[in-house]
C-alpha positions, 0 to 999 in steps of 0.5 A: 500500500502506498501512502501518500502522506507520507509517501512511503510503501508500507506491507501488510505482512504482519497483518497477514501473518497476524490473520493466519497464525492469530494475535500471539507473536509467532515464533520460529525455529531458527531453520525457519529464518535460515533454510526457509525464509533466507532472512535474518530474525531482526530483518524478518522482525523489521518486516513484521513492524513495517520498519523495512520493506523486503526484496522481492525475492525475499517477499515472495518467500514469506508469501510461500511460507505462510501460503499467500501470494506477495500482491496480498502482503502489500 
C-alpha cells in the first residue's frame, strides 16, 4: 500500500501473518529464518513492524511460507 502522506510503501505482512497464525507473536525455529525464509530474525522482525520493506525475492518467500501470494502482503 502506498501512502501518500507520507509517501512511503508500507506491507501488510504482519497483518497477514497476524490473520493466519492469530494475535500471539509467532515464533520460529531458527531453520525457519535460515533454510526457509533466507532472512535474518531482526530483518524478518523489521518486516513484521513495517520498519523495512523486503526484496522481492525475499517477499515472495514469506508469501510461500505462510501460503499467500506477495500482491496480498502489500
Amino acid at each position: 500500500m502506498y501512502d501518500a502522506t507520507t509517501k512511503t510503501v508500507q506491507n501488510r505482512i504482519g497483518e497477514v501473518i497476524e490473520s493466519k497464525f492469530g494475535k500471539e507473536k509467532v515464533r520460529l525455529s531458527e531453520s525457519i529464518y535460515k533454510d526457509v525464509l533466507c532472512i535474518p530474525k531482526k530483518t524478518f522482525g523489521k518486516y513484521l513492524k513495517n520498519e523495512s520493506q523486503p526484496r522481492l525475492d525475499e517477499l515472495e518467500r514469506i508469501a510461500q511460507w505462510i501460503g499467500s501470494t506477495p500482491k496480498e502482503l502489500f
